[in-house]
DRENTINU-407878 format. One record per residue (C-alpha): x, y, z; residue in one letter. Coordinates in Angstrom, 3 decimals. Last residue first. Layout:
DRENTINU-407878
<<X, Y, Z>, 'A'> ...
//
This chain:
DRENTINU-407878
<<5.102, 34.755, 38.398>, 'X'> <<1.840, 33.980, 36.009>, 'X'> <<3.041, 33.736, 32.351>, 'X'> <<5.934, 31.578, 33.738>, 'X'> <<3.660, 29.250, 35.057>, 'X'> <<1.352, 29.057, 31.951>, 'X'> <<4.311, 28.616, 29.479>, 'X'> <<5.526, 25.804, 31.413>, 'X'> <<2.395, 24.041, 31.856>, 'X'> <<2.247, 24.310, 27.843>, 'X'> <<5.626, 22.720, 27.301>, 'X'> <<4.859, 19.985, 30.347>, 'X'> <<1.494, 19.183, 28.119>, 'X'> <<3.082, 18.918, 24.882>, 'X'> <<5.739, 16.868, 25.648>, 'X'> <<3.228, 14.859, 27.676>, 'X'> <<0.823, 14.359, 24.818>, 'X'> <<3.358, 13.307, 22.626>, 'X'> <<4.972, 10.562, 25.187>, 'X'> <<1.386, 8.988, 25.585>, 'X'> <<0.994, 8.988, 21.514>, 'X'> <<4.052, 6.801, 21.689>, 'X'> <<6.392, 7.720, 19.274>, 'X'> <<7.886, 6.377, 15.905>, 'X'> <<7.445, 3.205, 16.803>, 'X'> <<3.350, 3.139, 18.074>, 'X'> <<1.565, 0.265, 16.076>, 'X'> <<-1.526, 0.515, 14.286>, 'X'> <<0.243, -1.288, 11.214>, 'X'> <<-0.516, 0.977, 8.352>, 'X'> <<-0.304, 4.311, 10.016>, 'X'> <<2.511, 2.585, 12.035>, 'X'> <<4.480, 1.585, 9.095>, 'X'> <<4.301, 5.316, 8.030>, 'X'> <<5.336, 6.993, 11.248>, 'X'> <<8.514, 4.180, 11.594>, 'X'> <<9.494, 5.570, 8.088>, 'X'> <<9.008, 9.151, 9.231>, 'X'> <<11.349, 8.556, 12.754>, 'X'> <<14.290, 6.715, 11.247>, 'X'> <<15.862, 9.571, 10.315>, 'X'> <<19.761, 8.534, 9.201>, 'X'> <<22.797, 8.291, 11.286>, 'X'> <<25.043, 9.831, 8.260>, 'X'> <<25.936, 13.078, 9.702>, 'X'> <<27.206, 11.744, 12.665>, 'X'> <<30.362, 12.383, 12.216>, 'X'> <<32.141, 11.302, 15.637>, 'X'> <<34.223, 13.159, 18.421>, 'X'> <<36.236, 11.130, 21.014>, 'X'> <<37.500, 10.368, 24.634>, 'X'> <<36.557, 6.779, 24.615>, 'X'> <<37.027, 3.919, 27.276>, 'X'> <<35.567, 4.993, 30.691>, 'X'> <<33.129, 7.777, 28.366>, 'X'> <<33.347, 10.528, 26.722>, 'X'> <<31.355, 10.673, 23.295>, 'X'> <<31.255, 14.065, 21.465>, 'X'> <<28.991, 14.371, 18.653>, 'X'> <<28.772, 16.554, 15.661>, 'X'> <<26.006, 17.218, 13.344>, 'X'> <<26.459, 19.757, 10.796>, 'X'> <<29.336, 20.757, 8.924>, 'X'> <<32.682, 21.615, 9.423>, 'X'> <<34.665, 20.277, 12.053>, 'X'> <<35.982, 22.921, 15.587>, 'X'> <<36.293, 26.801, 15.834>, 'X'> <<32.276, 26.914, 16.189>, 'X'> <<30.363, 23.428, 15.378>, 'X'> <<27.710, 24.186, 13.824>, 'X'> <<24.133, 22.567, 13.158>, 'X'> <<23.533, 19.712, 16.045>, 'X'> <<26.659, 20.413, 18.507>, 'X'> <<25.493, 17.049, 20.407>, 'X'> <<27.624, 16.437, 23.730>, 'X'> <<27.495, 12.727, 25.075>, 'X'> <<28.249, 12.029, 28.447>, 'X'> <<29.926, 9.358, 30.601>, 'X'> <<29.371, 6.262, 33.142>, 'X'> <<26.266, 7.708, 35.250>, 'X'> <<25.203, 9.220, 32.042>, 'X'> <<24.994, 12.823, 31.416>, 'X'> <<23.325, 13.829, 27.976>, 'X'> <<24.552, 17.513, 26.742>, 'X'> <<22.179, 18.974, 23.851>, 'X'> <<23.418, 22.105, 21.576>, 'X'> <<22.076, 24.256, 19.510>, 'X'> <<23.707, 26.641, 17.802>, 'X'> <<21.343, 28.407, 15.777>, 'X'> <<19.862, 29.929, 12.360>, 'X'> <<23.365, 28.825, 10.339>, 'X'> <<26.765, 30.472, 9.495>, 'X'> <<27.159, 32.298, 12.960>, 'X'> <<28.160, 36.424, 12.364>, 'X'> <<24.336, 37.582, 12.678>, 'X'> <<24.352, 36.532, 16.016>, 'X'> <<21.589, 34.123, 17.727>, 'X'> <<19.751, 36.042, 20.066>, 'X'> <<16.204, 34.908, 19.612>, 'X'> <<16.154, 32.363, 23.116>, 'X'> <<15.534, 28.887, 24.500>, 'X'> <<17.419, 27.296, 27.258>, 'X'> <<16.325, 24.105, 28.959>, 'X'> <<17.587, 22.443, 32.155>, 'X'> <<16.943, 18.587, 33.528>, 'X'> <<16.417, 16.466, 35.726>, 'X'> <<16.066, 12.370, 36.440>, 'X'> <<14.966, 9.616, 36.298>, 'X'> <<11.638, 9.594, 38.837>, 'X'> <<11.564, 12.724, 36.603>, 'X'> <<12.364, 16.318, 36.900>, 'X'> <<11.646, 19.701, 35.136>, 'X'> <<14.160, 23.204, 34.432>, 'X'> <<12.830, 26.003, 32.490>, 'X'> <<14.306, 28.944, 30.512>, 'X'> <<12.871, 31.448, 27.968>, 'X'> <<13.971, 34.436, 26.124>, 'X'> <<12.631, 36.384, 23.159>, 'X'> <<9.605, 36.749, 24.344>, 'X'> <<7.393, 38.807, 21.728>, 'X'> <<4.428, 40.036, 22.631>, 'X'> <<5.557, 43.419, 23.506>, 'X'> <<6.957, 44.105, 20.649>, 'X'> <<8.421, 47.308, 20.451>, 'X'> <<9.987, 46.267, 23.805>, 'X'> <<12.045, 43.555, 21.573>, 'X'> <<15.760, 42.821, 23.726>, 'X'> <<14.881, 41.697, 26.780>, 'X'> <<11.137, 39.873, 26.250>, 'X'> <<11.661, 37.461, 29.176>, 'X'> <<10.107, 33.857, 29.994>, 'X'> <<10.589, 31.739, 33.205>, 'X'> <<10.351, 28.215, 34.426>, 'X'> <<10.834, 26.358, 37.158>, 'X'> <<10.268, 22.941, 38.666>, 'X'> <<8.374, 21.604, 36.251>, 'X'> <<6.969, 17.662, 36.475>, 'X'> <<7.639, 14.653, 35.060>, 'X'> <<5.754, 11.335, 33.797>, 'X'> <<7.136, 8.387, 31.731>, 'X'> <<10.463, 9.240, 31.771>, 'X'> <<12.975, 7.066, 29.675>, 'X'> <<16.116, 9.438, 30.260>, 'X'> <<17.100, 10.340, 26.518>, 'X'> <<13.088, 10.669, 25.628>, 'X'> <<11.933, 12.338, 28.466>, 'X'> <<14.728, 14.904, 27.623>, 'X'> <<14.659, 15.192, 24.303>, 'X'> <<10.966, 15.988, 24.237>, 'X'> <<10.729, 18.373, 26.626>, 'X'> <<14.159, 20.117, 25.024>, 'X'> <<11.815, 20.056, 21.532>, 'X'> <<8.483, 21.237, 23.383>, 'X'> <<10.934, 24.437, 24.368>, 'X'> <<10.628, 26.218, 20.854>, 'X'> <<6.837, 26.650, 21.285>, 'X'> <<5.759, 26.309, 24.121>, 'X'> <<8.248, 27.642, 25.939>, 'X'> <<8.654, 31.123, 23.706>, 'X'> <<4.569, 31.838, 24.092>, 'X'> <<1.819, 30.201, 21.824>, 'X'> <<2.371, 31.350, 18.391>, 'X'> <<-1.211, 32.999, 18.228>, 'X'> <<-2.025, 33.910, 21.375>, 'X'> <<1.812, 35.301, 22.053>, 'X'> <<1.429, 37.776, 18.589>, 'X'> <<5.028, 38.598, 17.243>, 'X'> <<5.353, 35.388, 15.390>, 'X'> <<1.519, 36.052, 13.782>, 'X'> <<2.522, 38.778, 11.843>, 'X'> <<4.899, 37.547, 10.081>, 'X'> <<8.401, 37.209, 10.086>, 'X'> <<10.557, 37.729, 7.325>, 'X'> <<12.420, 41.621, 8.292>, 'X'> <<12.556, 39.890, 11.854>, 'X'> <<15.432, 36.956, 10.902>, 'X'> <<14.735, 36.135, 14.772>, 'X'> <<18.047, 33.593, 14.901>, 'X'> <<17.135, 30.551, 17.459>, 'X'> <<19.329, 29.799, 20.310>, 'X'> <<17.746, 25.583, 21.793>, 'X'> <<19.631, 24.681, 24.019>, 'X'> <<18.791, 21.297, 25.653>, 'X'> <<20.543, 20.258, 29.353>, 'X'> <<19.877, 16.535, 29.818>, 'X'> <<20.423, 14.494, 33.255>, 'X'> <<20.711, 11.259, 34.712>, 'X'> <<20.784, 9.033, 31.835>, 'X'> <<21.878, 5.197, 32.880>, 'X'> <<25.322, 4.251, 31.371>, 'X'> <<27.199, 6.385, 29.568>, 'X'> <<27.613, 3.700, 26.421>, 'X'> <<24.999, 2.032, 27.525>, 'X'> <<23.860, 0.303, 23.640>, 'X'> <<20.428, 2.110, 23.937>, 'X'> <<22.847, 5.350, 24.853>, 'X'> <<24.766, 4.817, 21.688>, 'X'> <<22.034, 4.331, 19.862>, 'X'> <<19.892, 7.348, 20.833>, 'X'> <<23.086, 9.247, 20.389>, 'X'> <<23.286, 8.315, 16.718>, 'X'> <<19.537, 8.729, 15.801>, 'X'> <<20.725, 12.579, 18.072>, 'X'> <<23.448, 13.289, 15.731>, 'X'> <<20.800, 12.615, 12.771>, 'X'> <<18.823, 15.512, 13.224>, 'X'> <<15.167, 15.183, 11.684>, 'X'> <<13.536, 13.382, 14.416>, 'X'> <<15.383, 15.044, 17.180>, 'X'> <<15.056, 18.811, 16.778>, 'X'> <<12.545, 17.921, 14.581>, 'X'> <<10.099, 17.240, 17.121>, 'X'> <<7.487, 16.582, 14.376>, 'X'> <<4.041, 16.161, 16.621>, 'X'> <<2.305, 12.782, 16.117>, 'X'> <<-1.807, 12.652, 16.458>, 'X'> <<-2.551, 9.411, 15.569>, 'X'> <<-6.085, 8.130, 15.147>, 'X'> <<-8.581, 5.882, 17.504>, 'X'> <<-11.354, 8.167, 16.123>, 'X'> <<-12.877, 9.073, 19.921>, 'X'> <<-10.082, 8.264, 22.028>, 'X'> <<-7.793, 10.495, 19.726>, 'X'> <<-10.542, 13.407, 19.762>, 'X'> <<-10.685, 13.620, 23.200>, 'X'> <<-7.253, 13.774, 23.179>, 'X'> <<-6.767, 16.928, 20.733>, 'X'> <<-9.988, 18.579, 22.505>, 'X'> <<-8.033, 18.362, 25.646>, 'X'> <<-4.819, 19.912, 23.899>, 'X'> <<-7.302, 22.540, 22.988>, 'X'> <<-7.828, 23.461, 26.399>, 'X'> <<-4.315, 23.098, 27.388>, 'X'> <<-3.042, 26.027, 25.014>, 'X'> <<-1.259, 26.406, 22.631>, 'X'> <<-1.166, 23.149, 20.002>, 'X'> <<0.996, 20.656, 18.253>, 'X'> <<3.929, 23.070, 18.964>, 'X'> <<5.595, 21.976, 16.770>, 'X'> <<4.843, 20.746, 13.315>, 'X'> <<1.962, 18.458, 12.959>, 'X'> <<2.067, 14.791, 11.704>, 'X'> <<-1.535, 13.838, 11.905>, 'X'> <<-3.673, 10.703, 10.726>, 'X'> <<-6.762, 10.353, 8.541>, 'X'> <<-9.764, 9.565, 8.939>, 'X'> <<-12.089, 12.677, 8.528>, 'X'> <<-12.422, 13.255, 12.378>, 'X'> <<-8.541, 12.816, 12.353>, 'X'> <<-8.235, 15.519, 9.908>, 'X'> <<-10.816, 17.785, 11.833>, 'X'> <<-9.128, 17.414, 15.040>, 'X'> <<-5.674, 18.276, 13.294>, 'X'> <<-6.774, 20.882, 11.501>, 'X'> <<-8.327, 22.655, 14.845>, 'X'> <<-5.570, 21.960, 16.861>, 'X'> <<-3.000, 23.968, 14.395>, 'X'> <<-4.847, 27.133, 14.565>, 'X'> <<-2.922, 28.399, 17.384>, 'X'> <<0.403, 27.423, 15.880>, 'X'> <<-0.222, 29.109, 12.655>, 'X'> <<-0.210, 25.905, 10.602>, 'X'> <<2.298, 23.974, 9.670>, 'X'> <<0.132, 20.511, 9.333>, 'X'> <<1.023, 17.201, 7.568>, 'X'> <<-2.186, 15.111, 6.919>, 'X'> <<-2.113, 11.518, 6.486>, 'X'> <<-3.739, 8.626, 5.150>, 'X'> <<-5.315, 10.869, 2.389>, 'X'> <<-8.761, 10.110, 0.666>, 'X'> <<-8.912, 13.873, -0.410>, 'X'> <<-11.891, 14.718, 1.766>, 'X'> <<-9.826, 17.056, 3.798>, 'X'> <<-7.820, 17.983, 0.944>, 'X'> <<-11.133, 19.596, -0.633>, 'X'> <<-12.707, 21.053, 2.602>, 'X'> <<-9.807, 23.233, 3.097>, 'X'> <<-10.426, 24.952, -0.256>, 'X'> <<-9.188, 25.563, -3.450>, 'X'> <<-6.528, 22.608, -3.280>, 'X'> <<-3.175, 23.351, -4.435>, 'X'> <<-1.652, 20.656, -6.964>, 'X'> <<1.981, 19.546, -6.386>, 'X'> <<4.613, 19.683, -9.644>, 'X'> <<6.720, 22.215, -8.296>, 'X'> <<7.567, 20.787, -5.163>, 'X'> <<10.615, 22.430, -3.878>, 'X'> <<10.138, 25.607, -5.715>, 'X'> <<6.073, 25.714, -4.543>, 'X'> <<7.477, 25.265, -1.181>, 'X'> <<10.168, 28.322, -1.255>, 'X'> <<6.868, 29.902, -3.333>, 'X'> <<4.528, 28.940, -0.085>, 'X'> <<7.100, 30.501, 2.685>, 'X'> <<5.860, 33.688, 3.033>, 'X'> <<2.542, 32.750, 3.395>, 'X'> <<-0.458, 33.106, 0.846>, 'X'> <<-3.963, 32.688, 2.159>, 'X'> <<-4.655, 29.700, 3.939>, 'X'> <<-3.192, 26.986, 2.862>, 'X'> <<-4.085, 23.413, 1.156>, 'X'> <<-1.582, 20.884, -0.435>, 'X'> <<-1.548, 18.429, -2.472>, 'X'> <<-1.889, 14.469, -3.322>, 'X'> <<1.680, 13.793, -1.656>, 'X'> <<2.354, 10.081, -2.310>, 'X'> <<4.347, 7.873, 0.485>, 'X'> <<7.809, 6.167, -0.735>, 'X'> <<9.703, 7.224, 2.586>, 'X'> <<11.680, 9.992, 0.930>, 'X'> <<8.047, 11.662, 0.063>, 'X'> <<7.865, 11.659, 4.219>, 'X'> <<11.189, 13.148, 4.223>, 'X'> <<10.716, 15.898, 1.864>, 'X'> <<6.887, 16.992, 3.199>, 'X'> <<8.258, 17.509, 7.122>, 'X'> <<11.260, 19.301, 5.773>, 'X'> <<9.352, 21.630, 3.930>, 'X'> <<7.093, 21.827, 6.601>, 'X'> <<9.566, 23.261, 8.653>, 'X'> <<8.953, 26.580, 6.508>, 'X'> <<5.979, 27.595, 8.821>, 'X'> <<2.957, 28.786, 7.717>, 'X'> <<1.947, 26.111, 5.145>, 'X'> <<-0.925, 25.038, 6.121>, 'X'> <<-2.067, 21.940, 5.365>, 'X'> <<-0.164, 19.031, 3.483>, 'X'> <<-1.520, 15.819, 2.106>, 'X'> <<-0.890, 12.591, 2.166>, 'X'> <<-0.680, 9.076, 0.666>, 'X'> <<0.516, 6.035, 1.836>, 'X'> <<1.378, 3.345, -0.659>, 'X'> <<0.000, 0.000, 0.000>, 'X'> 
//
């Protein structure tokens, strides 16, 4: 069977990536529905010049797809995804899957009701290969049990292409929700949590007062019955570094710790994803630019085999419900 998709809303440019590597898998793209004309529909248009645009929502909704990709505004991204699963299909949705607990209730609800999957891209892990590589290399013990993660995730703010929506916190959901979902995720992921709470957590807008809905700073830290850990989040990358961020993710083992320098690695390699391995035996940095993205071919055998590989749609709704717990708190000290 070949699985077949389509994409819906194009508002954010990860759903380039999110359309590439599910068309890498062997699945079908039928089209693609969005509202109005975002910046980044002729970048997708370029990429995928030969995909028909649906006139209306209702259209790829009905489309017979197996899947629906959505990049949404973040605040309309719950909607989509209730109304895709309601018209049988399943949901890969960029992050944040939604903003605000309410409509992550309506999310659930809705996944009890149709029995369909609602999977939010992390891409900070699923479509990095230095972290495939450090998920083997901690599955094979090579620190021993995870104690502790600390995720930073420094994002450029590129303002002149920004929309309006980025600048508006209803609508993209507040700094922790959004960026910090990815740290959530990496870090019940790398330590096998199964619950967790926050501990902390605290939002800024330093640098924008002309904006005063942007935050351009966040920080939170959250514990497990496995462990802790600290996330960074911010809009200050420098013009002078070659890519949108430097993000980096330190695992601490009981026998060693892996460093991830994801996109750049500054004074050190070229390139993109770079890991550091220390260990009782190793000292050493690897390539791990071949590891691979195992996550959209696991999504696609469990759309046809009702099976949970990719993610467990327990893990997906915690990410997201820590991220938006976060948000609140700090919104309230």
């Amino acid at each position: 069977m070949t699985l077949k998709f389509v994409a819906i809303g194009l508002d954010h440019r990860h759903i380039y990536g999110m359309t590439e590597n599910m068309l890498a898998t062997g699945a079908e793209c039928l089209g693609y529905w969005t509202d109005g004309n975002p910046e980044t529909l002729p970048g997708f248009r370029k990429r995928f010049p030969t995909l028909p645009r649906f006139d209306r929502l209702d259209d790829a909704l009905n489309s017979g797809a197996d899947l629906a990709l959505i990049a949404a505004v973040p605040a309309d991204r719950a909607d989509l995804a209730v109304s895709s699963m309601r018209n049988r299909m399943d949901v890969m949705t960029d992050k944040p899957g939604c903003t605000t607990l309410e409509q992550l209730d309506q999310i659930k609800d809705c996944v009890a009701e149709t029995g369909r999957i609602w999977s939010v891209n992390f891409s900070e892990r699923f479509e990095v290969p230095a972290v495939t590589r450090a998920d083997e290399l901690v599955a094979a013990g090579a620190i021993g049990k995870v104690v502790q993660t600390v995720g930073l995730g420094p994002h450029r703010l590129n303002r002149a292409t920004r929309p309006a929506w980025f600048f508006q916190r209803e609508r993209y959901g507040g700094i922790l929700t959004d960026i910090a979902s990815h740290q959530i995720d990496q870090f019940l992921h790398f330590t096998g949590a199964a619950t967790a709470e926050i501990t902390h957590s605290f939002t800024a807008n330093y640098a924008n007062p002309d904006d005063p809905g942007l935050e351009d700073f966040g920080e939170l830290s959250l514990r497990s019955e496995n462990g802790t850990g600290y996330i960074r989040v911010d809009w200050f990358t420098p013009d002078a570094l070659p890519t949108w961020g430097d993000g980096r993710l330190t695992i601490l083992g009981t026998q060693g710790y892996i460093e991830l320098r994801k996109y750049t690695d500054v004074g050190g390699s070229p390139g993109t994803d770079h890991l550091i391995l220390v260990n009782g035996s190793e000292c050493t940095k690897i390539d791990a630019s071949d590891a691979g993205l195992p996550y959209f071919e696991r999504l696609s055998r469990d759309i046809r085999e009702r099976t949970e590989t990719a993610m467990t749609q327990a893990h997906c709704f915690l990410v997201m419900e820590l991220a938006l717990q976060a948000q609140k708190r700090a919104n309230q000290t």
